[in-house]
C-alpha positions in Angstrom: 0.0 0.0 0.0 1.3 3.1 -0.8 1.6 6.5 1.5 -0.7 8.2 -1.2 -3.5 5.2 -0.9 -3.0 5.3 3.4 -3.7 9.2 3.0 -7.1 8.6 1.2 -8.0 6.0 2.8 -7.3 8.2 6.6 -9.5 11.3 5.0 -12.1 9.1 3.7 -12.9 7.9 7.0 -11.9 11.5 9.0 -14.4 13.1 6.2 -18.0 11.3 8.2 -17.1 12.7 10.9 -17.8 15.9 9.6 -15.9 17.4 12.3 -13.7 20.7 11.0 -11.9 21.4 14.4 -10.3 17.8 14.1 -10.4 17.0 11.0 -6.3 16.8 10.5 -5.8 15.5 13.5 -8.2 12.7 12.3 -6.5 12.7 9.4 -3.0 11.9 11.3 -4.5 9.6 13.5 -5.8 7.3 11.1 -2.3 7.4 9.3 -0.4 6.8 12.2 -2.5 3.6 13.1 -2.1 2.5 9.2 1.7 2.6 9.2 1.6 0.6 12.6 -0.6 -2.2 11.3 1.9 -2.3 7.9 4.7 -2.6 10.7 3.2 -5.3 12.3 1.0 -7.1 9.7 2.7 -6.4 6.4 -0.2 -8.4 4.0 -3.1 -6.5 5.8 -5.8 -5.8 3.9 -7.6 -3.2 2.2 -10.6 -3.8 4.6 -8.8 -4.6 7.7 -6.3 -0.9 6.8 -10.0 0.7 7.4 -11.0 -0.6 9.9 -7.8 -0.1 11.8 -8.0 3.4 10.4 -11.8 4.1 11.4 -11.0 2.3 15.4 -8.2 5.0 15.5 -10.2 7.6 14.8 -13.2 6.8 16.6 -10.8 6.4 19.6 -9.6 9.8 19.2 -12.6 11.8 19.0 -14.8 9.8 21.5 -12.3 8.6 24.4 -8.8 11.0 23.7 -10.9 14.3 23.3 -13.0 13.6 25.9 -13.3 16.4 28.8 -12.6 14.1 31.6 -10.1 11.2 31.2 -12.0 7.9 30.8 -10.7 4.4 30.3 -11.4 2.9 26.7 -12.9 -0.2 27.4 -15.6 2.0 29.6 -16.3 4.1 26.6 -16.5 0.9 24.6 -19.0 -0.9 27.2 -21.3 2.4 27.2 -21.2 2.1 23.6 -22.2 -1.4 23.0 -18.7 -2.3 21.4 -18.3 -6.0 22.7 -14.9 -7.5 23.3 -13.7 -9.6 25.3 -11.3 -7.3 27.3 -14.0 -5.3 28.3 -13.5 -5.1 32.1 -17.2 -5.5 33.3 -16.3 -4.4 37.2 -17.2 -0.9 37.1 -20.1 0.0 39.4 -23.7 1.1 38.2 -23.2 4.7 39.3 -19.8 5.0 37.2 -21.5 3.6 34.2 -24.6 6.1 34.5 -21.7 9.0 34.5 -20.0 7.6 31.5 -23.4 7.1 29.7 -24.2 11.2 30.9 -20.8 12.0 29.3 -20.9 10.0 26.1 -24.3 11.1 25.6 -23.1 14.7 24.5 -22.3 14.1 21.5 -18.2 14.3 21.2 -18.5 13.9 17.3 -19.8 17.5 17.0 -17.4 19.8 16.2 -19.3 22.7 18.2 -17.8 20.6 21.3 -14.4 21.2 20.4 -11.8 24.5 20.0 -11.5 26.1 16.8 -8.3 26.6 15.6 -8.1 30.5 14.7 -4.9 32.4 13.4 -3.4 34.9 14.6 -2.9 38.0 12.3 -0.9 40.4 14.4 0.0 42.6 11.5 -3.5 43.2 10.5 -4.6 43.8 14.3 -2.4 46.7 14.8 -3.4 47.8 11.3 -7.1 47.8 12.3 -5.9 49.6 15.7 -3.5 52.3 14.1 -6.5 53.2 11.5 -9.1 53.6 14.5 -6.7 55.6 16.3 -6.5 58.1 13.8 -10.3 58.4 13.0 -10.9 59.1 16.6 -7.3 61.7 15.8 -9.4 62.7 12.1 -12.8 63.4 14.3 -11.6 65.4 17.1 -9.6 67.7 14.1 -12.3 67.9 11.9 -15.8 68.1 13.9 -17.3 70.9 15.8 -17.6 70.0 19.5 -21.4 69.4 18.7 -20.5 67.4 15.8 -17.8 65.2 17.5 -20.4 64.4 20.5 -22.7 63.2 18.4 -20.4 60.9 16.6 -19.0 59.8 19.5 -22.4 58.9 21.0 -23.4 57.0 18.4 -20.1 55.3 17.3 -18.6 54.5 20.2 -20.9 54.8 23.3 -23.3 52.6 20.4 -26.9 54.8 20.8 -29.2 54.4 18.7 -30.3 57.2 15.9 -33.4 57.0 17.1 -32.5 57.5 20.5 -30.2 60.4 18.9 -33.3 62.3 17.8 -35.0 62.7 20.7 -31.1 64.5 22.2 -30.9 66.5 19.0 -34.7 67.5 18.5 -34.7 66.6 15.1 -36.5 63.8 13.1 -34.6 60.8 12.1 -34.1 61.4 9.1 -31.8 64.5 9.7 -29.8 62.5 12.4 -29.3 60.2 9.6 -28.1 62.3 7.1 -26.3 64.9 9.5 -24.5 60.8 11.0 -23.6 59.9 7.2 -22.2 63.5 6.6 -19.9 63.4 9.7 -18.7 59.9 8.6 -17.7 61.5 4.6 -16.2 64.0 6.6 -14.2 61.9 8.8 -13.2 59.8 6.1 -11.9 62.6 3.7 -10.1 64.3 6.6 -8.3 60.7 7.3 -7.7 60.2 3.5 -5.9 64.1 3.3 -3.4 63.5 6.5 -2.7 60.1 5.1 -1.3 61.7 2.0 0.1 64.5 3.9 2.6 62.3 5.9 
């Protein structure tokens, strides 16, 4: 079997899961378990490869990635997986907590981190440019003009609520909000190319 076939064979399986936040560690999993049934069963299978790949994986997601450590042949008795090396000794009351555990679901991705990047670069970015709108407002804007942006920008009130402050109709607030925002921008845009 070749490393290209193990591959597809790992993401066919990872792929029902339909689990994003481990998918590549599914993925590895699966591969891992293949190349350690080639080492010790060299003529394995096609089906058997699966089924090694598809145990691996099920053991990953529903006993490693569990929130509380619990011991595989518990998961596999709650489950209904016979064997015989199931130890059968655990008491009612630790079964009914495994059951309560296995019962939420630990195939769900929702359940699990999601891996998010980092983008420092851009975050500064995004903090430098709202630093000098807040700069671009203060510069440009009448002090009546700045406290109504700031109310609405950053202290979040509504335009509605702005109209009954200003004693004018919504519609002016509107315009007058969308006017201070052109402003804004342009007086941004102008020190940008002054520096």
């Amino acid at each position: 079997m070749t490393p290209e076939f193990i591959t597809s064979l790992s993401k066919k399986s990872a792929h029902k899961y339909s689990n994003t936040s481990h998918h590549d560690d599914l993925v590895s999993e699966g591969i891992m378990a293949a190349y350690e049934e080639l080492t010790d069963n060299p003529e394995t299978t096609e089906q058997r490869m699966y089924q090694v790949i598809n145990w691996a994986q099920w053991k990953f997601l529903n006993v490693d990635c569990l929130a509380v450590t619990m011991p595989e042949n518990l998961v596999r008795m709650v489950k209904g997986l016979g064997s015989e090396d199931v130890d059968t000794n655990y008491t009612d009351d630790c079964i009914s907590w495994a059951n309560v555990l296995l019962a939420q679901g630990q195939y769900n991705s929702d359940y699990h981190d999601v891996y998010t990047e980092s983008d420092q670069a851009q975050e500064y970015s995004d903090a430098s440019l709202l630093d000098s709108v807040w700069e671009s407002a203060k510069e440009c804007l009448t002090k009546e003009d700045y406290n109504l942006f700031y109310l609405h920008f950053d202290q979040e009130v509504t335009q509605e609520s702005l109209t009954y402050l200003v004693g004018a109709d919504q519609s002016n607030v509107s315009r007058k909000i969308k006017s201070l925002c052109q402003k804004v921008q342009k007086h941004v845009v102008n020190k940008k190319w002054e520096t």
